[in-house]
DOTISE-222390 format. One record per residue (C-alpha): residue number from 0; residue in one letter; x, y, z. Coordinates in Angstrom, 3 decimals. Layout:
% DOTISE-222390
<atom><kolse>NUM</kolse><gunu>A</gunu><c1>X</c1><c2>Y</c2><c3>Z</c3></atom>
...
% end
This chain:
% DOTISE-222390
<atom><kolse>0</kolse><gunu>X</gunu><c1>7.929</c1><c2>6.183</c2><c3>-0.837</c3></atom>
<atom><kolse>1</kolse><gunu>X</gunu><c1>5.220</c1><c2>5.971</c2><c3>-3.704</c3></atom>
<atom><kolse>2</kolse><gunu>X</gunu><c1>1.935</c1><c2>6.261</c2><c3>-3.296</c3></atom>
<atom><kolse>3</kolse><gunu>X</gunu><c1>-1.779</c1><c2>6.629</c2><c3>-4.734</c3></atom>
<atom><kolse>4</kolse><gunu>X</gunu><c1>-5.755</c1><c2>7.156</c2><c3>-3.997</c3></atom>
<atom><kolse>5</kolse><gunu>X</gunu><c1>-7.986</c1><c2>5.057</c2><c3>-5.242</c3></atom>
<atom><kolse>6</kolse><gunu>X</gunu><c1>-11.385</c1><c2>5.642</c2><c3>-6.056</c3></atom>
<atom><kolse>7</kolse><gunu>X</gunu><c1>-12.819</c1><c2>5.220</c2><c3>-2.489</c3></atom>
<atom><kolse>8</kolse><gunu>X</gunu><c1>-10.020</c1><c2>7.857</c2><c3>-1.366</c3></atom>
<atom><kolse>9</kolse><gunu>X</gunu><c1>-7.983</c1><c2>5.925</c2><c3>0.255</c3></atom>
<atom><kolse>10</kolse><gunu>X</gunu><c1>-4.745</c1><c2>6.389</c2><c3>0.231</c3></atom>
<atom><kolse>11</kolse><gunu>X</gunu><c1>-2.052</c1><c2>3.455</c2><c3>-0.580</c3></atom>
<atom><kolse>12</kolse><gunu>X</gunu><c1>1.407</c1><c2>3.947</c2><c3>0.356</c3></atom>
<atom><kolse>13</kolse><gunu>X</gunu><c1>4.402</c1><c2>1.534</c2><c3>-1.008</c3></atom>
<atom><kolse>14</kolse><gunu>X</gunu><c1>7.751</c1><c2>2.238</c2><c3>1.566</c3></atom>
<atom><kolse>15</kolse><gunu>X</gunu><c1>10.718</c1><c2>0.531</c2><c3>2.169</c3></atom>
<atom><kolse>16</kolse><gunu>X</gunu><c1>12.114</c1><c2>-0.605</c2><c3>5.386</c3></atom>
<atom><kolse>17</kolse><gunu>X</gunu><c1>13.616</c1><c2>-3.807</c2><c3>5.630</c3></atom>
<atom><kolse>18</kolse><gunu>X</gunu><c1>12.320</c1><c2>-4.730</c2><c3>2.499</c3></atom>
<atom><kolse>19</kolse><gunu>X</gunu><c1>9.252</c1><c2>-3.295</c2><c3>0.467</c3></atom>
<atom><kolse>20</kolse><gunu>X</gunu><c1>5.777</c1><c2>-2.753</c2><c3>2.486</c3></atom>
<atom><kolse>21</kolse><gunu>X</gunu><c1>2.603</c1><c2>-1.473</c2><c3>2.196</c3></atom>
<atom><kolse>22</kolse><gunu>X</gunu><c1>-0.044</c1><c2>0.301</c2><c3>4.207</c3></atom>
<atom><kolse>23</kolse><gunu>X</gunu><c1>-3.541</c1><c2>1.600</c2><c3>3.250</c3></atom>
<atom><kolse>24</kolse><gunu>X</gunu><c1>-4.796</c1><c2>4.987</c2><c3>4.976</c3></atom>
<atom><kolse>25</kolse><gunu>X</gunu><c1>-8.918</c1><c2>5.233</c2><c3>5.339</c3></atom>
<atom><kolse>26</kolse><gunu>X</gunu><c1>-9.695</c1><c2>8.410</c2><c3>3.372</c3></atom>
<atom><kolse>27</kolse><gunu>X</gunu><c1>-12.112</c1><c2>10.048</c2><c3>6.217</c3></atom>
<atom><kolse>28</kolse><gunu>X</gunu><c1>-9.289</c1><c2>9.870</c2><c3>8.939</c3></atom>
<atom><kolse>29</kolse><gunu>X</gunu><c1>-6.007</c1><c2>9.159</c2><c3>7.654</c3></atom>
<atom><kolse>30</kolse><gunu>X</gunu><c1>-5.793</c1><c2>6.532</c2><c3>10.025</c3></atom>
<atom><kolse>31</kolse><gunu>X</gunu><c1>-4.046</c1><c2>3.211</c2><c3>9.175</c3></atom>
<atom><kolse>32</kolse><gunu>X</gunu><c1>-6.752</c1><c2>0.242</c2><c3>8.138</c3></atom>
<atom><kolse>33</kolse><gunu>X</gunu><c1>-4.453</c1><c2>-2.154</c2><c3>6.809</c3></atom>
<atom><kolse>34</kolse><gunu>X</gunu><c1>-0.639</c1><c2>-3.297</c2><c3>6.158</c3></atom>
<atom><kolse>35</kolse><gunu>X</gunu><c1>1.709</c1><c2>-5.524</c2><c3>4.971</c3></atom>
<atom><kolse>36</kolse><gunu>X</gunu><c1>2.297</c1><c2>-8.312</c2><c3>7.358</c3></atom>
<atom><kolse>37</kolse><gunu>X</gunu><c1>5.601</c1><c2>-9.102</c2><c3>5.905</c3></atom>
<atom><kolse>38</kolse><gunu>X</gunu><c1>8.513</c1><c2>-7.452</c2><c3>4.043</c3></atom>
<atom><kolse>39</kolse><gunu>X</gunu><c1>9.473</c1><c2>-8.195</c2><c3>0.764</c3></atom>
<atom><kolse>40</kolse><gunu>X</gunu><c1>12.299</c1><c2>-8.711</c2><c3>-1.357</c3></atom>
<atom><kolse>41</kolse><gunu>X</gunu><c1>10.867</c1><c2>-7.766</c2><c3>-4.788</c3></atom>
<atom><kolse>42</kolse><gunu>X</gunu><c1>9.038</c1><c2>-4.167</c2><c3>-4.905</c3></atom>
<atom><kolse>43</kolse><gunu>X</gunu><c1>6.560</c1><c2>-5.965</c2><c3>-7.021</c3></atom>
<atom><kolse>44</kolse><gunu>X</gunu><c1>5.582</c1><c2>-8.991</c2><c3>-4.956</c3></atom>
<atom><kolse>45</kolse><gunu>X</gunu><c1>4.924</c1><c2>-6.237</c2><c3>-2.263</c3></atom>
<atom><kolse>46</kolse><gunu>X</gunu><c1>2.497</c1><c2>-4.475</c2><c3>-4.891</c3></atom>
<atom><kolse>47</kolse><gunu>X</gunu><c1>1.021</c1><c2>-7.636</c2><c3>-5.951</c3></atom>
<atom><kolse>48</kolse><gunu>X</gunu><c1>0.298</c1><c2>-8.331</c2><c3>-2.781</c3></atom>
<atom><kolse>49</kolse><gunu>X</gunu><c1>-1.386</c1><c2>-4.983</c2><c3>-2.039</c3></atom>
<atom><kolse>50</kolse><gunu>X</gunu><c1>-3.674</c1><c2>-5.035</c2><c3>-5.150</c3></atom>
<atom><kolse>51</kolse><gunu>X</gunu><c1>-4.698</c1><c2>-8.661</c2><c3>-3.810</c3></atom>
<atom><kolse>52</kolse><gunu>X</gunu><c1>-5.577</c1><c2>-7.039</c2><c3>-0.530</c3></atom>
<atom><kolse>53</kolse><gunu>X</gunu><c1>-7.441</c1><c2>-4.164</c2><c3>-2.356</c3></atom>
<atom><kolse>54</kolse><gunu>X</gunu><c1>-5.614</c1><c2>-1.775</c2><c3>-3.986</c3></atom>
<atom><kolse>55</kolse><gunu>X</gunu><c1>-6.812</c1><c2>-0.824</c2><c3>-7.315</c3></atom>
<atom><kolse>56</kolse><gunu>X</gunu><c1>-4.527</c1><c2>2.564</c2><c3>-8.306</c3></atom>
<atom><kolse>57</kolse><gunu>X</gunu><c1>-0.874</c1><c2>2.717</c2><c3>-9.352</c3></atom>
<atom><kolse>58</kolse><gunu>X</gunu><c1>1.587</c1><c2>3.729</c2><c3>-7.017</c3></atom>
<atom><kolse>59</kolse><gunu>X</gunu><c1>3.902</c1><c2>6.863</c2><c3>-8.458</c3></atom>
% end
């Protein structure tokens, strides 16, 4: 798993199971505000995706 904060705090991890996914953690709670609907093949399709939806840090 990679992940990164960006500069809001929250956190943005890039996983894979059954393919590459993403989820975004709020940075007050650690809870789970958003994720990938769908897995996919490419790693970066998934992180395209995620910077579409938001995501403005690097995964590492």
């Amino acid at each position: 798993m990679e992940s990164c904060k960006d500069k809001n705090g929250d956190t943005w991890e890039i996983y894979k199971s059954d393919g590459w996914r993403w989820q975004r953690k709020a940075a007050g709670n650690n809870k789970i505000v958003g994720a990938s609907t769908e897995a996919y093949v490419n790693k970066s399709d998934c992180i395209a995706n995620a910077q579409r939806s938001g995501m403005t840090c690097t995964p590492k």
